[in-house]
C-alpha positions in Angstrom: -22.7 6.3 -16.3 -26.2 5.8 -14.7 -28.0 8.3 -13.0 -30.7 7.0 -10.4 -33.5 9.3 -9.5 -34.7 9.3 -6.2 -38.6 10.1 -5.4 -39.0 13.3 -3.5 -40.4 12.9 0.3 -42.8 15.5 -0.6 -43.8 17.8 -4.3 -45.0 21.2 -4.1 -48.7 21.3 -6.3 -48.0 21.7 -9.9 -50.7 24.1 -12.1 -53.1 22.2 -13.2 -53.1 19.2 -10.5 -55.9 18.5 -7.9 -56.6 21.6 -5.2 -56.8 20.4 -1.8 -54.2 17.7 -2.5 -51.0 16.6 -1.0 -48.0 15.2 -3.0 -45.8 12.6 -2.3 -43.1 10.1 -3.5 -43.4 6.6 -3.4 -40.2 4.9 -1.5 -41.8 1.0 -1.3 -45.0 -0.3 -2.9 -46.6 3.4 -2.9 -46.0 3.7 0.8 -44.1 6.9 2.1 -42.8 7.8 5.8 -43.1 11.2 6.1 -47.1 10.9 4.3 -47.6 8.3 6.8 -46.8 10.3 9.6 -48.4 13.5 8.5 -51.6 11.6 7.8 -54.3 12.1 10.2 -58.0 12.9 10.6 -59.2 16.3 12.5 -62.0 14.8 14.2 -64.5 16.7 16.5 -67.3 15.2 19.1 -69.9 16.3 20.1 -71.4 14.8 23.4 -74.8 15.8 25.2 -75.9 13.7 28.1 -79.0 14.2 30.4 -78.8 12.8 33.4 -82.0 12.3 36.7 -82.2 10.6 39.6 -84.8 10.5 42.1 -84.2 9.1 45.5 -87.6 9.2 48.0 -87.5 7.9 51.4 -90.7 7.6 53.9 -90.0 6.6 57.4 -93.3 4.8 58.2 -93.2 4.0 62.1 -89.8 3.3 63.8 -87.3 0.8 62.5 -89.5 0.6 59.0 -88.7 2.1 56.0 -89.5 2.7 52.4 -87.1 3.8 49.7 -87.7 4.4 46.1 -85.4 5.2 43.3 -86.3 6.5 39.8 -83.3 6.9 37.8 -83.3 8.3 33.6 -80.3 9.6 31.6 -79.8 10.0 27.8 -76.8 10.5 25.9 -76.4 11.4 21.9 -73.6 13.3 19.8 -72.0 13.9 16.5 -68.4 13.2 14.7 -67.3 15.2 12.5 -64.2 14.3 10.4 -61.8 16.2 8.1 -59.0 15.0 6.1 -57.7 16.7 2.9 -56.6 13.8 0.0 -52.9 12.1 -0.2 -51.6 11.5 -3.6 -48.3 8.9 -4.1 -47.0 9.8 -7.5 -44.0 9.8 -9.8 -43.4 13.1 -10.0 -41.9 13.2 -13.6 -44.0 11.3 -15.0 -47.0 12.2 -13.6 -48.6 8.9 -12.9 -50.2 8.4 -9.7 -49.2 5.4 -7.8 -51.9 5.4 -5.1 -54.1 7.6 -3.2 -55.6 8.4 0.6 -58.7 9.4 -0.1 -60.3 12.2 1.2 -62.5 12.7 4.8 -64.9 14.6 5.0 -68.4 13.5 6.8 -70.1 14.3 9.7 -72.2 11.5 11.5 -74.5 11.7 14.5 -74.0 8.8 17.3 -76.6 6.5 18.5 -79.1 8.0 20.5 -79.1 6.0 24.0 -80.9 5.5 26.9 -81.4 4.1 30.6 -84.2 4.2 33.1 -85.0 2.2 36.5 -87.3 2.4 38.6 -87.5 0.8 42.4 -87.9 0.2 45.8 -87.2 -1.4 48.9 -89.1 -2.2 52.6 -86.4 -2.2 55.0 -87.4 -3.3 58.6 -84.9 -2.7 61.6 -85.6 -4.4 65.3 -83.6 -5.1 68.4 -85.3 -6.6 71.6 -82.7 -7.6 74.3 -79.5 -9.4 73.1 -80.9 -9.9 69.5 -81.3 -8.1 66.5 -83.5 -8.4 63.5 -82.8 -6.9 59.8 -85.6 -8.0 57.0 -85.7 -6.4 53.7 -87.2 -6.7 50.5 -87.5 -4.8 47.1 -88.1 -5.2 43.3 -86.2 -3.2 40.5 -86.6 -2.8 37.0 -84.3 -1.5 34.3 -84.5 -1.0 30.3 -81.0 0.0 28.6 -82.1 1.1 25.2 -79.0 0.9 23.1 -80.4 2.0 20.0 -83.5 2.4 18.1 -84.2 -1.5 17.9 -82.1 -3.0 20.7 -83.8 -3.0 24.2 -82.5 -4.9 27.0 -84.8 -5.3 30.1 -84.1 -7.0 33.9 -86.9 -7.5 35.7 -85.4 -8.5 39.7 -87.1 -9.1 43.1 -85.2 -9.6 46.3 -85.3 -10.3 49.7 -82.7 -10.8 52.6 -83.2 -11.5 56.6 -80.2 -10.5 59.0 -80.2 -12.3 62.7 -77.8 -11.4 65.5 -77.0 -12.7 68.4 -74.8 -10.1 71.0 -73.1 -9.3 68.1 -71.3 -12.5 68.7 -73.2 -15.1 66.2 -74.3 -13.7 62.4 -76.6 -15.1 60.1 -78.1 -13.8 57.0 -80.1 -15.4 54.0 -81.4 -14.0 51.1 -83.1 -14.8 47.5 -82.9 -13.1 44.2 -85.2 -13.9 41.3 -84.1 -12.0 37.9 -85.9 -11.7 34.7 -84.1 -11.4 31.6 -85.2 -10.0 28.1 -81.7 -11.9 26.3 -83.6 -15.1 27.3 -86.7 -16.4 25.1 -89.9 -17.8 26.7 -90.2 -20.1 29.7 -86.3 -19.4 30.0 -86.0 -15.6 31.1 -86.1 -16.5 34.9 -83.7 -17.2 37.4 -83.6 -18.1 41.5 -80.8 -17.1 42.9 -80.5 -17.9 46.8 -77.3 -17.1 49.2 -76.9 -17.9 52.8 -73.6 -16.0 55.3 -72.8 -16.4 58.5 -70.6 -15.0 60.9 -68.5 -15.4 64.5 -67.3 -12.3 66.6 -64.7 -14.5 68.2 -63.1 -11.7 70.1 -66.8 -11.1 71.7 -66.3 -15.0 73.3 -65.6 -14.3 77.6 -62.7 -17.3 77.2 -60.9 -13.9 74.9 -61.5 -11.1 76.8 -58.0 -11.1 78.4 -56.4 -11.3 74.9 -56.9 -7.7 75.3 -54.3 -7.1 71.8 -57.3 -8.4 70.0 -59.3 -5.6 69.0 -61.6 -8.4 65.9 -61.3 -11.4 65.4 -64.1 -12.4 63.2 -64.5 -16.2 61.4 -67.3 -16.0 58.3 -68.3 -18.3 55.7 -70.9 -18.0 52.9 -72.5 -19.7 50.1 -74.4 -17.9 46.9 -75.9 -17.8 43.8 -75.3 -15.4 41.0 -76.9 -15.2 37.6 -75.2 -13.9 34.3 -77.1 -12.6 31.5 -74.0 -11.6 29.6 -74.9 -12.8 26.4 -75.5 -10.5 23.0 -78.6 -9.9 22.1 -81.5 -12.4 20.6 -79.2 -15.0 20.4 -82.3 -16.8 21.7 -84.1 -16.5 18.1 -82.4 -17.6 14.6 -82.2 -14.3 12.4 -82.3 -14.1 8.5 -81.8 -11.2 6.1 -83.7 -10.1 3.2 -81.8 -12.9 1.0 -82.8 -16.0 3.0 -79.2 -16.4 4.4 -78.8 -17.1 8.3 -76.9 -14.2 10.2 -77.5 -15.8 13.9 -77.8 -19.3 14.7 -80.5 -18.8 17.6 -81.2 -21.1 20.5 -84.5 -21.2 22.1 -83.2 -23.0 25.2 -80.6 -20.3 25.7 -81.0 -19.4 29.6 -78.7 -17.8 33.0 -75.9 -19.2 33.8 -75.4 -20.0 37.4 -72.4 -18.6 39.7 -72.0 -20.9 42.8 -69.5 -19.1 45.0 -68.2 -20.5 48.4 -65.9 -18.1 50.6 -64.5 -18.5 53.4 -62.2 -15.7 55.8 -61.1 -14.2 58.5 -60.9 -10.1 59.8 -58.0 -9.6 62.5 -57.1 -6.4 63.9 -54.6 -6.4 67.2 -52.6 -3.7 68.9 -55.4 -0.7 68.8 -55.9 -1.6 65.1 -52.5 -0.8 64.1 -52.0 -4.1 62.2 -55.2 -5.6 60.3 -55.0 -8.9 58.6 -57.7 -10.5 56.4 -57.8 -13.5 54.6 -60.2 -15.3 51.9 -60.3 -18.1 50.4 -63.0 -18.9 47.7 -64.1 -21.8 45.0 -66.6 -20.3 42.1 -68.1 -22.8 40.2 -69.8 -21.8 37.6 -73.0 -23.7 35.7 -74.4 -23.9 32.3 -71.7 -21.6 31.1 -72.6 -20.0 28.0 -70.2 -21.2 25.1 -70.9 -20.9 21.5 -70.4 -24.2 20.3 -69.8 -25.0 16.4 -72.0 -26.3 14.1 -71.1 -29.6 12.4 -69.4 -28.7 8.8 -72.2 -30.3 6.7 -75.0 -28.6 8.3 -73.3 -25.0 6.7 -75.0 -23.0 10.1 -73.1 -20.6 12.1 -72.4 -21.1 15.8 -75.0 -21.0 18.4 -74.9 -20.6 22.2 -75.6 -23.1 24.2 -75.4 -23.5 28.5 -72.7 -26.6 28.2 -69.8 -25.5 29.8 -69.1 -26.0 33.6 -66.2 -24.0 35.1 -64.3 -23.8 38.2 -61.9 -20.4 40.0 -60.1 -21.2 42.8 -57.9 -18.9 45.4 -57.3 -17.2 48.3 -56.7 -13.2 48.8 -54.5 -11.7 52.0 -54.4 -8.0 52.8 -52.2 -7.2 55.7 -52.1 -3.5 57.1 -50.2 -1.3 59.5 -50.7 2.0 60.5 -48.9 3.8 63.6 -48.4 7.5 64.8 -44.7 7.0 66.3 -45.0 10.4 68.1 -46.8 13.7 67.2 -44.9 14.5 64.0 -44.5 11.1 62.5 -47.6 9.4 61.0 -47.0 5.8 58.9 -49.2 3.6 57.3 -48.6 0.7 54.6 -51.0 -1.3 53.5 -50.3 -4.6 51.1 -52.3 -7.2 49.2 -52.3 -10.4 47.0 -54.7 -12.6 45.6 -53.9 -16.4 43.6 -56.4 -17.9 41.2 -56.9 -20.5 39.1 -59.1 -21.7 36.6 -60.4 -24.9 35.1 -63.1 -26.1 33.0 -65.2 -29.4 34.9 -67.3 -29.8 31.8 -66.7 -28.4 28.0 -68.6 -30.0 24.8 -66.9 -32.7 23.4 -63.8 -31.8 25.6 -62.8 -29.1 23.9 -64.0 -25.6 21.4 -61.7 -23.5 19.5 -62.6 -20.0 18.8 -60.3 -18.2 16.9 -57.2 -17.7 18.5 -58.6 -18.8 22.2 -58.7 -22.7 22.9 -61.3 -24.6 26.0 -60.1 -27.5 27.1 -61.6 -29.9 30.0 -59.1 -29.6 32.7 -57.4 -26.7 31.9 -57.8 -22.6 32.2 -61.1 -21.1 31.2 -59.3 -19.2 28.3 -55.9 -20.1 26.7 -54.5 -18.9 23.6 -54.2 -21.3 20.6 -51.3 -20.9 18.3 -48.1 -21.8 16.5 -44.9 -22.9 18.1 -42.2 -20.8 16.1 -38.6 -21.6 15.2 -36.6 -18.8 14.6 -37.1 -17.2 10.8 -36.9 -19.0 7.7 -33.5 -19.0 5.6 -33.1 -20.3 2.2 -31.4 -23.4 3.1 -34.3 -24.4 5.2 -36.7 -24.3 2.1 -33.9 -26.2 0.0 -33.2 -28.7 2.4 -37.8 -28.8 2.1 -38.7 -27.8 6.2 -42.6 -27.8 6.6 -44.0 -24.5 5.5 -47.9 -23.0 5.3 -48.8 -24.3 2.2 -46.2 -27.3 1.1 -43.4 -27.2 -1.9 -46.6 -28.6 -4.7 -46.8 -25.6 -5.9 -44.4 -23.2 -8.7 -44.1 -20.9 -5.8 -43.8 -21.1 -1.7 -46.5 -19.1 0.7 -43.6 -18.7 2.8 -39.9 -17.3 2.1 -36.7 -16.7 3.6 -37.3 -14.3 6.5 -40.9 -15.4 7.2 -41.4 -16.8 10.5 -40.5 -21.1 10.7 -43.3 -22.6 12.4 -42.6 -26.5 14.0 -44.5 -29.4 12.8 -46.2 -30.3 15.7 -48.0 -33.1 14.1 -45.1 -34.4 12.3 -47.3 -34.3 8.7 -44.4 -32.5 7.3 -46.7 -29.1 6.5 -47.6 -26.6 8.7 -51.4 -26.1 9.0 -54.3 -25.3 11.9 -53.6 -28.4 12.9 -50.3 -27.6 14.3 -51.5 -25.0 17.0 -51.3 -25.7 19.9 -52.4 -23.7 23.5 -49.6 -20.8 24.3 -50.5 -20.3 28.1 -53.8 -18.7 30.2 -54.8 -15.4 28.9 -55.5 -14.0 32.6 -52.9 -14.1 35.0 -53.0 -16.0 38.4 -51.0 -13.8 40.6 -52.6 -10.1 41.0 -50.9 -7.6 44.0 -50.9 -3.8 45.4 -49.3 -1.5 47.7 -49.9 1.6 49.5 -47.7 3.7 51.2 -48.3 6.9 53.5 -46.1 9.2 55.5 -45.9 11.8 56.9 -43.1 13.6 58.9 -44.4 17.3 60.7 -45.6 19.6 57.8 -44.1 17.3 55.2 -46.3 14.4 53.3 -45.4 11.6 50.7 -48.3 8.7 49.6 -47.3 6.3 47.0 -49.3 3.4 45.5 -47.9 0.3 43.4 -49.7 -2.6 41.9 -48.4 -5.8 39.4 -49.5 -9.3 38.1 -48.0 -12.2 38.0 -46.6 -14.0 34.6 -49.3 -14.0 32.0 -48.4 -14.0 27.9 -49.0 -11.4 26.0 -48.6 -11.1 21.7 -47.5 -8.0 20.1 -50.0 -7.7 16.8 -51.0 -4.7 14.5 -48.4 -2.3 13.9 -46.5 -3.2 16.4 -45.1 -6.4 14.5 -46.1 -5.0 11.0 -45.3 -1.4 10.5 -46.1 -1.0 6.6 -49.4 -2.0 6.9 -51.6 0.3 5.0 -54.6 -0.2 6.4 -53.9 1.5 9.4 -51.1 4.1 8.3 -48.2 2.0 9.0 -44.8 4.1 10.6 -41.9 2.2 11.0 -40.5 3.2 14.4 -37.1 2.8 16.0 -37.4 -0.6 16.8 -38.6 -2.0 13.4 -34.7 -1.4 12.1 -33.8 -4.6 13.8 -35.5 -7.3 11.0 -34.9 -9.8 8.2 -32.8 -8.5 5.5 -31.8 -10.2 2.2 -28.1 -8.8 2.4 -27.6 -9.9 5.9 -30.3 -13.1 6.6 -30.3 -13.1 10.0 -32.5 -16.7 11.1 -32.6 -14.4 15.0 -33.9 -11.5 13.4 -36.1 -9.9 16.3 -38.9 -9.0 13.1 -39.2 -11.0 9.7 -39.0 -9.6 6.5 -40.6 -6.3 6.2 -43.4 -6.4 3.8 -47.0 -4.5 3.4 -48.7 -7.5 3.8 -47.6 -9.9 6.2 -49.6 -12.6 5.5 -48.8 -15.7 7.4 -46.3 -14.0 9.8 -49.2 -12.3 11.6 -50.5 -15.4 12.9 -50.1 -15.4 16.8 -47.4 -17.5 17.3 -44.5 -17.8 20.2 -42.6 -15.5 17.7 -44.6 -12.5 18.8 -45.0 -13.6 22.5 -43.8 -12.0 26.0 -43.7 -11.9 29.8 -46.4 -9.8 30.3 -45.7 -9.6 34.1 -45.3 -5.8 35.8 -44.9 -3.8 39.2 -46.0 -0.4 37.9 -45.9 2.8 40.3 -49.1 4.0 40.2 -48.6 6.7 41.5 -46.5 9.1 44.4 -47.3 12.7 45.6 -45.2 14.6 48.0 -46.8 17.6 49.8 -45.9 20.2 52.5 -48.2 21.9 54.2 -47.4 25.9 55.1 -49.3 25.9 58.6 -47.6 29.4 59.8 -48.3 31.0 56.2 -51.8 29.7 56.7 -52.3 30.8 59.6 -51.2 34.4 58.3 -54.1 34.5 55.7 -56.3 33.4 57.9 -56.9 29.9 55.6 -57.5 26.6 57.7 -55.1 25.3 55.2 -52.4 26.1 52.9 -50.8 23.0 51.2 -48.1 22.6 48.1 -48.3 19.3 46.5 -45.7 17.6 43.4 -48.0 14.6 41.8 -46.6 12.1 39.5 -49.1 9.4 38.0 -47.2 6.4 36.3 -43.8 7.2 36.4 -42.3 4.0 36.5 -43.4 0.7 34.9 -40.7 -2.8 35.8 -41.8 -5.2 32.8 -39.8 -7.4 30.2 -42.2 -6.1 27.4 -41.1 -3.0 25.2 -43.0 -2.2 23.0 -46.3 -2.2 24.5 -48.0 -1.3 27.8 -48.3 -4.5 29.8 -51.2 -3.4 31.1 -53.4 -2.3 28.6 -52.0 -5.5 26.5 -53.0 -3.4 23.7 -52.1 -2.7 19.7 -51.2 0.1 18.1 -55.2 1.3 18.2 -55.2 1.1 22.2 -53.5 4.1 23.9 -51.0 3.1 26.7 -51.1 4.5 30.3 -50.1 8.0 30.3 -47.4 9.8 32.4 -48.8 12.6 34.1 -46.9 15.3 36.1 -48.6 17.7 38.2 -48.3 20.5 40.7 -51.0 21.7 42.7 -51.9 24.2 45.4 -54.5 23.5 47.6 -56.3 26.4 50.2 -59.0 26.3 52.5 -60.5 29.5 54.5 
């Protein structure tokens, strides 16, 4: 009769082994549960930030001022880490399997820092029915991220307001910004904006619409400039070997935001309801896209301003607050905005990066993936199904329980060429919610916000749970995947493995509904006005506050909001009572 000897979650220290080591079985290619879970790194931080600002004013004559602003703060730290060894062993016979090595460092962070420095002329002036706003400044900032990487902006402005009875609203203005991310005869950018305005509840023909407490009708028209672009990308950089690290572009300069809105402000019945409405189209110039070099030069990428981009939408809030009688107070307060996106102009039509495709005509960032089919079973690789790789080989890269992808190309093997976009990585639908009430010495506020369908992909951990680079714990979930005694082609996982190679490509496999309505938030609260007035205390209030307590969402695993991995931390419940007293 055999006897089968089962590894041990965890070994007491023999004499003779390591001090300051742990011991543990090994239950699957020298991973172990319980070591997984224990394993963890004492880590301390140590933050010290310095922080000034500096805000002089100097009224010169009437209706003309001067305003300065000198601003400085530092930050630095140190993390310190502490982690004893892990050993994976057979404990009788002695050979070690695998190990977690030991932590134990202490590092200091980068030292940082910001200043800025500026001012503004600000000159006020009303004569009769009209009134006159002129004002103009220059500012300067220098965020030194490290020891080597500055970043400087370099901005002058100016703006002139006009109105007219308060009826007729007009307003230009002009931005000109320098940028130290840009090289020579390319740091500069104009950036001018023009508003206007019309109090149509201010007209005589509405004075008798006496419900109408604002009825305003604006328009405006602007330029922006974005700089957000890493550093020198400007300049071509090469290491001490002669090998290229950043494929630089001289001609590397702002790109231009070109935003048209147009809306209207309502208010009727004493300002119990409020409406307002906007719609806006952002076109967006000389978008900064790194574009791929051609295969037979061998250079990296480089950044170039080729891609032109469009966002389109309107936003509505609507309001209502009311007082029904003494003791009743009520006030809601909703919103929702629509977008869309669409690249006018792209290089050549199209860029992939990674997993994120550009395509002329189409959203501003899409993902780029496989198409799957269900899991692999052992008749699909007889019956020779396209798989990563092809059957030329003596073995497969892909077996029963790995993830079938489809032939989109119909060259009977699955390769990059077979991706294809998965849907817009932002969603288009955005909304909110507020809620007060209040009934005598009893209050409640709620607040609730959501998006729209948008896909997310569950990655890391979360779809591979023996990964050992990051500690992998299978959790609850994971139970429900490929096994070889019951080979199960709608297995909600594939075959569990350390490594899971091609089934971690981002596929429809791993993809959700990442829409949500998430309360964020409701507090209830009474307010003791007798006992107060007892103690003598202006105020004596009780309050029950719960922060996230309710998520609607299709996904499971992960927090729709945070779209994270396992390395991102989700949104926290958080339950609180409070007391709050004033004398």
């Amino acid at each position: 009769m055999s006897h089968r000897r089962r590894s041990s979650r965890k070994y007491p220290r023999k004499e003779g082994q390591k001090p300051g080591y742990d011991y543990y079985g090994v239950y699957f290619e020298w991973m172990n549960p319980l070591a997984n879970l224990e394993r963890g790194t004492q880590v301390e931080s140590v933050r010290d930030y310095v922080t000034i600002n500096a805000r002089p004013t100097w009224h010169i004559i009437p209706g003309l001022t001067l305003k300065g602003q000198v601003g400085y703060r530092i930050a630095s730290g140190m993390d310190k880490k502490d982690r004893n060894a892990y050993v994976f062993l057979d404990y009788f016979s002695g050979n070690e399997s695998g190990t977690f090595g030991a932590v134990k460092s202490a590092t200091y962070t980068t030292r940082t820092s910001y200043w800025m420095v500026g001012a503004t002329l600000d000159w006020t002036k009303e004569f009769g029915n009209h009134r006159i706003n002129i004002l103009g400044g220059w500012n300067e900032e220098v965020d030194r991220r490290n020891g080597w990487d500055d970043v400087a902006l370099l901005s002058f402005f100016g703006k002139a307001y006009y109105s007219y009875k308060d009826k007729y609203l007009a307003e230009v203005g002009i931005r000109r910004d320098g940028s130290s991310l840009f090289g020579d005869g390319h740091k500069w950018g104009n950036f001018p904006s023009v508003a206007v305005g019309w109090n149509v509840n201010r007209e005589p023909w509405m004075q008798n619409a006496r419900f109408i407490d604002n009825f305003k009708i604006r328009a405006s028209y602007g330029m922006l400039g974005n700089n957000n672009v890493a550093l020198y990308r400007y300049q071509t950089i090469i290491d001490n070997s002669g090998n290229e690290i950043v494929n630089g572009n001289p001609d590397l300069t702002w790109e231009k935001v070109k935003i048209l809105d147009a809306g209207v402000d309502l208010s009727l019945f004493g300002q119990k309801l409020e409406v307002t409405f906007d719609w806006f189209r952002k076109v967006t110039d000389d978008m900064i896209v790194n574009v791929p070099s051609t295969p037979s030069s061998g250079l990296l990428a480089a950044p170039m301003n080729v891609g032109k981009a469009e966002v389109k939408g309107y936003e509505i809030g609507v309001g209502f607050n009311h007082s029904f009688t003494k003791d009743i107070d009520f006030s809601i307060n909703l919103g929702y905005s629509y977008n869309k996106s669409k690249w006018l102009e792209i290089t050549n039509d199209e860029l992939i990066n990674g997993n994120t495709i550009y395509r002329k005509g189409h959203a501003i960032k899409e993902y780029y993936g496989y198409q799957a089919d269900h899991l692999l079973t052992q008749d699909d690789l007889d019956f020779r199904v396209p798989i990563i790789g092809g059957y030329d080989g003596a073995t497969t890269a892909q077996l029963p329980g790995d993830i079938r992808y489809v032939d989109t190309n119909g060259d009977k093997v699955i390769t990059t060429d077979d991706r294809v976009p998965l849907g817009d990585q932002d969603p288009h639908s955005v909304y909110y919610g507020n809620l007060s009430f209040r009934w005598k010495n009893l209050d409640f506020d709620m607040q609730v916000n959501g998006v729209g369908y948008v896909p997310i992909f569950y990655q890391g951990l979360i779809s591979n749970p023996l990964d050992p680079e990051y500690g992998g714990t299978p959790q609850r979930w994971h139970l429900d995947h490929w096994k070889a005694e019951n080979p199960d082609r709608n297995a909600k996982l594939p075959r569990v493995t350390t490594d899971p190679g091609n089934n971690a490509l981002l596929s429809t496999f791993w993809k959700e509904n990442g829409a949500f309505v998430r309360i964020k938030y409701m507090q209830l609260g009474y307010n003791f006005k007798a006992l107060a007035k007892k103690i003598h205390a202006g105020n004596f209030r009780v309050y029950v506050n719960v922060q996230n307590p309710f998520t609607f969402t299709k996904v499971e695993l992960i927090d729709p909001e945070t779209k994270g991995t396992h390395t991102t931390y989700p949104m926290f419940k958080t339950y609180s009572v409070g007391l709050n007293v004033n004398f």
